[in-house]
PASETI-630663 format. One line per 4 residues: number of its first residue (from 1); their letters; for each residue x, y, z of N, C-alpha, C, O, CB. Coordinates in Angstrom, 1 decimal. Glycine has a CB too. Example, Ala and Ser with C-alpha at 12.3 -4.5 7.8 and 13.67 -1.06 7.14 Angstrom:
1> AS> 13.2,-5.7,7.8,12.3,-4.5,7.8,13.2,-3.3,7.8,14.2,-3.3,8.5,11.3,-4.5,9.0; 12.8,-2.2,7.1,13.7,-1.1,7.1,12.9,0.0,7.9,13.4,1.1,8.0,14.1,-0.6,5.7 $
END
This chain:
1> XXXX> -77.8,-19.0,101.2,-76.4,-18.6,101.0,-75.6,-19.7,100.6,-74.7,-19.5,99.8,-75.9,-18.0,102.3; -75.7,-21.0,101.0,-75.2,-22.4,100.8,-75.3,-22.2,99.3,-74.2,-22.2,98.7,-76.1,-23.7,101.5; -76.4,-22.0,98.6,-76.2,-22.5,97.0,-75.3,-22.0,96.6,-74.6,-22.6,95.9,-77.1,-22.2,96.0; -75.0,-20.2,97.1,-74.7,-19.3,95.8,-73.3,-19.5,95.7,-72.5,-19.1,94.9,-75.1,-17.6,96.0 $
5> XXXX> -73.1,-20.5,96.9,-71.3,-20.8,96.9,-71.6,-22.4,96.5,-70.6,-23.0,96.9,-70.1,-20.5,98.8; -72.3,-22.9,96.1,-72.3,-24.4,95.9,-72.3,-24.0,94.2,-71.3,-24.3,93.5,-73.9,-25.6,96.8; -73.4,-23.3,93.5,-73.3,-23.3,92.1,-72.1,-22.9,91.4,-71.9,-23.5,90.4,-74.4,-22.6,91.6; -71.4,-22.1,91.7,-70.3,-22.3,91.2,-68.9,-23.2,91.4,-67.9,-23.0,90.8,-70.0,-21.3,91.2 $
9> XXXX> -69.0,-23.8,92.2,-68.3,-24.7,92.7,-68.4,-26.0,91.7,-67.5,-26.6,91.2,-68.6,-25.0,94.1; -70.0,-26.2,91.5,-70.2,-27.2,90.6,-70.2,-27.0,89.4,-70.2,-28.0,88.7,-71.1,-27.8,90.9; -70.2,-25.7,88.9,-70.3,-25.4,87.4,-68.5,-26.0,86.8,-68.0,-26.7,85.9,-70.6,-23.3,87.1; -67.9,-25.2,88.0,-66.3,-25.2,87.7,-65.9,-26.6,88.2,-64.7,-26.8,88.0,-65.3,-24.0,88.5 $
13> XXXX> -66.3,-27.5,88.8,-66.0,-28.9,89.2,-66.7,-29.7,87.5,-66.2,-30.8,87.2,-67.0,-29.4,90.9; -67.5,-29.1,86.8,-68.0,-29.9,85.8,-67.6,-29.6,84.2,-67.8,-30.2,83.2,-69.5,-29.9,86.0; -66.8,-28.2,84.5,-65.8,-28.1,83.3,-64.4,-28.8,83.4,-63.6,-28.6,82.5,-65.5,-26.6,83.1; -64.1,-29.8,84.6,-62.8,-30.3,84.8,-62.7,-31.6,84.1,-61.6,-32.2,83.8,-62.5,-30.3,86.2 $
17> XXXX> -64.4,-32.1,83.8,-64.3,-33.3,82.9,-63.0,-34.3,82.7,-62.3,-34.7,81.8,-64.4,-32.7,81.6; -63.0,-34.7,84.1,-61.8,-35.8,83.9,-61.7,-36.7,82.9,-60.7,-36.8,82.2,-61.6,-36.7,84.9; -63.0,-37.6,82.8,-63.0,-38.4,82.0,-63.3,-38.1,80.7,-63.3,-39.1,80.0,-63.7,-39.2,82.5; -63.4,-37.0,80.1,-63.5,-36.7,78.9,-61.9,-35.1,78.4,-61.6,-34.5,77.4,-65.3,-36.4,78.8 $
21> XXXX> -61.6,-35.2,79.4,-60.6,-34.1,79.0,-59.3,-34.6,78.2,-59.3,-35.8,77.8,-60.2,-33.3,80.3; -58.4,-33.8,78.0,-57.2,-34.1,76.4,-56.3,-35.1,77.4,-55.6,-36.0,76.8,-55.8,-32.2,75.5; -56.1,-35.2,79.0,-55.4,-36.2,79.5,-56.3,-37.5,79.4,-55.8,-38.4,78.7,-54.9,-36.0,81.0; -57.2,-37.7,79.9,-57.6,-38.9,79.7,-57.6,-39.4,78.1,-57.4,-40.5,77.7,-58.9,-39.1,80.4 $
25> XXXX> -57.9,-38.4,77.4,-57.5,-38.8,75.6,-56.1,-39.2,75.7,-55.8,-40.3,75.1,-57.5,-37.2,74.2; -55.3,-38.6,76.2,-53.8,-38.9,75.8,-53.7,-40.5,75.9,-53.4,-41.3,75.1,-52.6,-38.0,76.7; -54.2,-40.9,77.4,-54.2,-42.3,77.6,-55.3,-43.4,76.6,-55.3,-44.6,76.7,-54.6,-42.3,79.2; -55.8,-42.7,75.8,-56.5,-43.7,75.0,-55.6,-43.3,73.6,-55.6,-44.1,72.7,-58.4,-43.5,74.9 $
29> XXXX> -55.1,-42.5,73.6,-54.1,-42.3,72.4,-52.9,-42.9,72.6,-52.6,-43.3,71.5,-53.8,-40.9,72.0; -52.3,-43.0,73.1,-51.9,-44.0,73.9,-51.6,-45.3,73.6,-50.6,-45.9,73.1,-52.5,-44.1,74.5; -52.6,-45.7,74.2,-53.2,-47.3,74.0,-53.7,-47.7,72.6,-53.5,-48.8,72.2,-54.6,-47.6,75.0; -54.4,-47.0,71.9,-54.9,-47.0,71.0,-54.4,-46.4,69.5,-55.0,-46.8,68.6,-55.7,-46.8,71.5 $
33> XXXX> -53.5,-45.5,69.4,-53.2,-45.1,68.3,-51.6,-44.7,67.6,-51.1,-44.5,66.5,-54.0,-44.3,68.4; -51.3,-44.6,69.0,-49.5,-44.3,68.9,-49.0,-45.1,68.3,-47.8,-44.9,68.0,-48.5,-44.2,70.2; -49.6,-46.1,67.9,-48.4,-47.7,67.5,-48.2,-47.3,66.0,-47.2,-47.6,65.3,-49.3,-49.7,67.7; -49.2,-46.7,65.4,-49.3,-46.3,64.0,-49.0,-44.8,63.4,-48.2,-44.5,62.5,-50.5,-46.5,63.8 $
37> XXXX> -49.9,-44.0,64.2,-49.6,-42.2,63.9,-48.2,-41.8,65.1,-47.7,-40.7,65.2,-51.5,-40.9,64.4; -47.8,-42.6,65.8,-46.8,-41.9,66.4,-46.7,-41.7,68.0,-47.7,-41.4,68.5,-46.9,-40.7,65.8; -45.6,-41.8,68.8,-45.8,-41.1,69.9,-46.5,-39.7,70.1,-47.3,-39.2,70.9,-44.8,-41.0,70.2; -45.9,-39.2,68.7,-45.9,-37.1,68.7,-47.4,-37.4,67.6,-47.9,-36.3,67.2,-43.6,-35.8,67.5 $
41> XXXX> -47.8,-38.2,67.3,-48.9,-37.8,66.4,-48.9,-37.6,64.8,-49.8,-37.6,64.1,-49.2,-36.8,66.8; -47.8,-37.5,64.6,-47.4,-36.9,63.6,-47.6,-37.5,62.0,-47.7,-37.0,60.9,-46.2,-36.9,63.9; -47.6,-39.1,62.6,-47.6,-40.0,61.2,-46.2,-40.6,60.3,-45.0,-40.7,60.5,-48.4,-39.1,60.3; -47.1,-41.0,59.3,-45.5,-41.3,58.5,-46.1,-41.5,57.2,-47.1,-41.0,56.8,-44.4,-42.8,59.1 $
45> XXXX> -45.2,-42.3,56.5,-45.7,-42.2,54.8,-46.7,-42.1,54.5,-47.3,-41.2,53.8,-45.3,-43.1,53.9; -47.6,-43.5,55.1,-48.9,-43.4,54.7,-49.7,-43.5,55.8,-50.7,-44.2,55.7,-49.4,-44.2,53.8; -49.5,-42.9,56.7,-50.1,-42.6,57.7,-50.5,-40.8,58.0,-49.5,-40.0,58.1,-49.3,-43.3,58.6; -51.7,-40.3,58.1,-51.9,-38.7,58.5,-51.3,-38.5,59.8,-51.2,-39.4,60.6,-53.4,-38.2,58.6 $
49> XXXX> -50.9,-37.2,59.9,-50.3,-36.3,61.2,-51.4,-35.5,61.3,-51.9,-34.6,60.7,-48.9,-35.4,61.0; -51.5,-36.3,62.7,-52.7,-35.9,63.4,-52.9,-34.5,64.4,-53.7,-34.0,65.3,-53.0,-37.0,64.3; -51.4,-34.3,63.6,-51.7,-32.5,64.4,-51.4,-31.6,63.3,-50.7,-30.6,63.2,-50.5,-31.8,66.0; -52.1,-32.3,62.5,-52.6,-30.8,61.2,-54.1,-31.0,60.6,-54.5,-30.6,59.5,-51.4,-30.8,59.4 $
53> XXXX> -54.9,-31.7,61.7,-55.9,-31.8,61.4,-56.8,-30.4,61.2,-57.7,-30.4,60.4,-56.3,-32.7,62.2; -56.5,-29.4,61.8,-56.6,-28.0,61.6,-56.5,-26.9,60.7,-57.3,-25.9,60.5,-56.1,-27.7,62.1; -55.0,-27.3,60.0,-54.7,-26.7,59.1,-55.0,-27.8,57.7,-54.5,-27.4,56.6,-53.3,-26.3,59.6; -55.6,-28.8,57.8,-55.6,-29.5,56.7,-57.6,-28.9,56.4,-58.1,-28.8,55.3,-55.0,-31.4,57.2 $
57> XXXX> -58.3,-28.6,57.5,-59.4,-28.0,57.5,-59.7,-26.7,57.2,-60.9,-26.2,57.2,-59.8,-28.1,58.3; -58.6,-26.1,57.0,-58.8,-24.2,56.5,-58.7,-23.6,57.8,-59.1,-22.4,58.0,-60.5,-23.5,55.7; -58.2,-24.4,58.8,-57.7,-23.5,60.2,-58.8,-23.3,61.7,-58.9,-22.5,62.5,-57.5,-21.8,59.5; -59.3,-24.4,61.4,-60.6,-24.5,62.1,-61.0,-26.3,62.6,-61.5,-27.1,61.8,-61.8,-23.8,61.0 $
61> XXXX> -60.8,-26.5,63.8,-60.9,-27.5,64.5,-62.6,-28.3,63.6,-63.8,-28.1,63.6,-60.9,-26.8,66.4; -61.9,-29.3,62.9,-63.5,-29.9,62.5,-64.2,-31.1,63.6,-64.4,-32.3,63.6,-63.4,-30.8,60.8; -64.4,-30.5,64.2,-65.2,-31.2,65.8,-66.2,-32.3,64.9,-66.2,-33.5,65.3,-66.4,-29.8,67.1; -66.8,-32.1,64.3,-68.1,-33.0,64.3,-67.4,-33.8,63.5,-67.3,-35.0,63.9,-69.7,-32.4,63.7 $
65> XXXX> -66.5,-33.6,62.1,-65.7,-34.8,61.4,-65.0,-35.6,61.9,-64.9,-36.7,61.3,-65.0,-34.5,60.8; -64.2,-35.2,63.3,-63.1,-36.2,64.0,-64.0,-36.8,64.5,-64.2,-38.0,64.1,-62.0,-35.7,65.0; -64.9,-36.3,65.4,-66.1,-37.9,66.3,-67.0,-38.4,65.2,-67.5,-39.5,65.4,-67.6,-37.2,67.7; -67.0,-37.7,64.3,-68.1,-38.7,63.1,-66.7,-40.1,62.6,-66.8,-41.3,62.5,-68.7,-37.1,61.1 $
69> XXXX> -65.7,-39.5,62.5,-64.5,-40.7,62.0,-64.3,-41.7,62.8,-64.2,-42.9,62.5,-63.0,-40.3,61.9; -64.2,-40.9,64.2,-63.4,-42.1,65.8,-65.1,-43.0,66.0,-65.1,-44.2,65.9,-62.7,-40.5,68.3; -66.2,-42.3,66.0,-67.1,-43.4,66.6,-67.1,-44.4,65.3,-67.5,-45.5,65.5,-68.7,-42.7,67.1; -66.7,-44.1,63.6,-66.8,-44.8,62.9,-65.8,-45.7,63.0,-66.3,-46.8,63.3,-67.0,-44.4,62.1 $
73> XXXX> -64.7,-45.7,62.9,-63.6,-46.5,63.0,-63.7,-47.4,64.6,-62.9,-48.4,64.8,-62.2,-45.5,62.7; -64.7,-47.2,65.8,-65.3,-47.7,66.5,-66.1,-48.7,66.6,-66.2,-49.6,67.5,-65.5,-47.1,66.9; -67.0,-48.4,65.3,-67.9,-49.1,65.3,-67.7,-49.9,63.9,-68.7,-50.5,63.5,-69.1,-48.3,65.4; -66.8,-50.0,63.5,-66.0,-51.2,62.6,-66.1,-50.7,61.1,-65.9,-51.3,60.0,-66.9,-52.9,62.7 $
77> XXXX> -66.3,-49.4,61.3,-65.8,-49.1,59.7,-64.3,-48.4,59.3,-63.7,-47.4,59.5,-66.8,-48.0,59.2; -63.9,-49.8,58.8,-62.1,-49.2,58.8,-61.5,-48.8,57.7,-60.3,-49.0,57.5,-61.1,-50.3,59.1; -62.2,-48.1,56.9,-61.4,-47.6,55.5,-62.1,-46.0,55.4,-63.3,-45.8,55.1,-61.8,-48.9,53.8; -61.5,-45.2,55.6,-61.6,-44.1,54.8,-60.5,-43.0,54.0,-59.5,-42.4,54.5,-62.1,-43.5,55.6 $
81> XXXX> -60.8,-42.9,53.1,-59.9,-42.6,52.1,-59.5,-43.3,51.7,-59.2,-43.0,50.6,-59.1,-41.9,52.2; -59.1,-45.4,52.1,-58.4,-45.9,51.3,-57.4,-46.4,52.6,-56.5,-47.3,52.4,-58.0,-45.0,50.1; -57.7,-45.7,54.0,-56.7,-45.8,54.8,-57.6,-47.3,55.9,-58.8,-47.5,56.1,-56.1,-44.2,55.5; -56.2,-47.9,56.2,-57.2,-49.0,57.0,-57.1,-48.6,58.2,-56.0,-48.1,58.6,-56.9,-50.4,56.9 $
85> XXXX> -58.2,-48.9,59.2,-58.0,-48.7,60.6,-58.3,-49.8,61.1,-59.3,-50.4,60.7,-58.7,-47.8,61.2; -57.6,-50.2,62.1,-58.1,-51.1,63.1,-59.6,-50.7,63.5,-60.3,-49.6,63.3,-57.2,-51.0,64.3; -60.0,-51.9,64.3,-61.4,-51.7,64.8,-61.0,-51.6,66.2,-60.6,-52.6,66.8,-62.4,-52.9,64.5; -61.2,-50.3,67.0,-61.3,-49.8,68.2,-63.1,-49.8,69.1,-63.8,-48.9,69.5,-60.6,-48.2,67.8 $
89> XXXX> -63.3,-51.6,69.0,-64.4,-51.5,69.7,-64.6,-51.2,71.0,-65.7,-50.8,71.4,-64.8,-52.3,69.5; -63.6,-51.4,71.6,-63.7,-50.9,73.3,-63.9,-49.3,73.4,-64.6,-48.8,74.3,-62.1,-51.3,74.2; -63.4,-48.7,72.4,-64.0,-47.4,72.5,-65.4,-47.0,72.5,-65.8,-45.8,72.6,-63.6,-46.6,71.7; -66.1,-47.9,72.5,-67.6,-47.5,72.7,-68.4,-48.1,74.0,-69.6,-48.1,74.3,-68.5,-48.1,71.5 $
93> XXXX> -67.2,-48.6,74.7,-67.4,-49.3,76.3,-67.7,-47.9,77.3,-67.1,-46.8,77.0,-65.5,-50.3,76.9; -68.5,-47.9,78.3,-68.5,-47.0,79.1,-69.4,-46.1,79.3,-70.4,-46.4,78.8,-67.7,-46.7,79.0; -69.4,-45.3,79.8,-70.7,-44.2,80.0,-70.6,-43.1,78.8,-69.5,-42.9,78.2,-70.7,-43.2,81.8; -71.8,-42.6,78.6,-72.0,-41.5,77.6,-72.0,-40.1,78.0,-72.2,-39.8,79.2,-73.1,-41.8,76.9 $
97> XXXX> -71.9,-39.2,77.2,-71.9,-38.2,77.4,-72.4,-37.4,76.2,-72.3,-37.8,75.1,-70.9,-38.0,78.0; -73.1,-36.1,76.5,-73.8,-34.9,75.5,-72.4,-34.4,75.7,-71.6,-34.2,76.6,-75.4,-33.8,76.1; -72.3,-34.3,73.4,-71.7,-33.4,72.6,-72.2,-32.5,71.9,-72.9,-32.7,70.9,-71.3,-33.9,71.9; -72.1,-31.0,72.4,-72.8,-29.9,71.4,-71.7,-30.0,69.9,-70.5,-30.0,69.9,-72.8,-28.1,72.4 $
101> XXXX> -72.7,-30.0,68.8,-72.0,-29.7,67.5,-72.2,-28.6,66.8,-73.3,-28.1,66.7,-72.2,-30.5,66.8; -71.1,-28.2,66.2,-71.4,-27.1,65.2,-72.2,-26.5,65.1,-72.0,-25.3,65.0,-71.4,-27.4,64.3; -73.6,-27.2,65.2,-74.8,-27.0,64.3,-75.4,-26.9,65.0,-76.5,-27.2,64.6,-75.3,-27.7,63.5; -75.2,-26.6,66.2,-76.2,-26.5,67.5,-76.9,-27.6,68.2,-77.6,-27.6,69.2,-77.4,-25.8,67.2 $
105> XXXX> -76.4,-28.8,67.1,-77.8,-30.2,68.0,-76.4,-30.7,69.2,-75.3,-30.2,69.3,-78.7,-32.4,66.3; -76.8,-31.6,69.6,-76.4,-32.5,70.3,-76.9,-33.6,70.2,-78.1,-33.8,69.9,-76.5,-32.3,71.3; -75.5,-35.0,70.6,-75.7,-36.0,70.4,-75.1,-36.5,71.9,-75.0,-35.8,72.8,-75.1,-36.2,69.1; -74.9,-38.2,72.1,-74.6,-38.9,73.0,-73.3,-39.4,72.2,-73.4,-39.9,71.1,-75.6,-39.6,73.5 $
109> XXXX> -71.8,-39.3,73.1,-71.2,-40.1,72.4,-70.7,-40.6,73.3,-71.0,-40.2,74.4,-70.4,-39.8,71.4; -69.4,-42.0,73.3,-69.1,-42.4,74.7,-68.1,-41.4,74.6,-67.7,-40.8,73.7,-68.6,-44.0,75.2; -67.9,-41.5,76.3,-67.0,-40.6,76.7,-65.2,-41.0,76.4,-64.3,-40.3,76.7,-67.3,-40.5,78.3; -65.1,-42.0,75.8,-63.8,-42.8,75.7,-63.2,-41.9,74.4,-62.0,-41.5,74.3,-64.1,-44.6,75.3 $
113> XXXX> -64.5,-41.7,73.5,-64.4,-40.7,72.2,-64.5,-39.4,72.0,-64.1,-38.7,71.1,-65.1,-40.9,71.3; -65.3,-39.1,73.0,-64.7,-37.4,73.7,-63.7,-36.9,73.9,-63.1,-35.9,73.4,-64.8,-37.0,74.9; -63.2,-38.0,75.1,-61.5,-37.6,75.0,-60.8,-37.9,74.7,-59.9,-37.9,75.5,-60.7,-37.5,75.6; -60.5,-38.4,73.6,-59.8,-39.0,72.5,-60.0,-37.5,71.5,-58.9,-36.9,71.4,-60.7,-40.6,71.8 $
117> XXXX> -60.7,-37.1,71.1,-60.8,-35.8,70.6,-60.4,-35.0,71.2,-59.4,-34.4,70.7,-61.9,-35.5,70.3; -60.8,-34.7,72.3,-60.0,-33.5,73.5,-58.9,-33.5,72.9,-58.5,-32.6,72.3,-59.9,-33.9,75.2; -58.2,-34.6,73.1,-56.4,-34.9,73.3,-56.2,-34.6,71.7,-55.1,-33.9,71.5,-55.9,-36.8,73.9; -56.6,-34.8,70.8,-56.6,-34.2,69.2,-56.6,-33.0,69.1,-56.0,-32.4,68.2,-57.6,-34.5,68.4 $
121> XXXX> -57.5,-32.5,70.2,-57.8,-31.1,69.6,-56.6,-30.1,70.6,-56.1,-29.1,70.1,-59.8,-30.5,69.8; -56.5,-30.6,71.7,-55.3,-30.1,72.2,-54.2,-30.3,71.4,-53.8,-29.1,71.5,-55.0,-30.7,73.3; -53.1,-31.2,70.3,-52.1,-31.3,70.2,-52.4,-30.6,68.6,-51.6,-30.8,67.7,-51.5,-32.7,70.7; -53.5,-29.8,68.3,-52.8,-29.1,66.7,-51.6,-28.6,66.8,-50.8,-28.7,67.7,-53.6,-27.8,66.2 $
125> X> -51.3,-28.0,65.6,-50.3,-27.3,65.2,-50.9,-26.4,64.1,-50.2,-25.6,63.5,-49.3,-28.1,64.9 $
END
């Protein structure tokens, strides 16, 4: 009887993902990205607004493109499109975690870039 009230306790304790949910993103967005795209995200001349990443995709959250970008610009590749990024190596500090993609596989990414996405994918427009 103990389980059948323990398994859901822990299913719903493990969708609360502190450390990877859109608040702990906010705080690495934060620290890490506001100085350039904005408090609100938004951007500026030559900078993208990071809450039309959605609508700049045909209306559909591109999950596997944003963590394919954040672990790159992590892992010291700072130009895409032409745009420069800082190198956000501390974002690959920390424990990992399984990402299901698109495509059904899964990968390991750190959790620092989970929610960093979370918090992206929370603030579309």
């Amino acid at each position: 009887m103990r389980y059948l009230i323990a398994a859901p306790l822990l299913a719903t304790l493990a969708g609360c993902a502190p450390f990877t949910g859109p608040e702990a993103g906010r705080t690495l967005y934060t620290q890490n990205c506001a100085s350039c795209h904005g408090a609100d995200a938004r951007g500026g001349a030559q900078i993208p607004d990071l809450t039309q990443i959605t609508a700049r995709a045909g209306g559909s959250y591109p999950q596997d493109r944003v963590l394919d970008k954040l672990d790159g610009y992590a892992r010291g590749q700072t130009a895409y499109a032409g745009a420069e990024m800082p190198n956000f190596g501390d974002l690959l500090t920390g424990r990992l975690t399984r990402v299901q993609s698109a495509t059904g596989l899964s990968r390991e990414m750190p959790e620092k870039i989970v929610a960093l996405d979370a918090y992206l994918r929370s603030i579309q427009r």
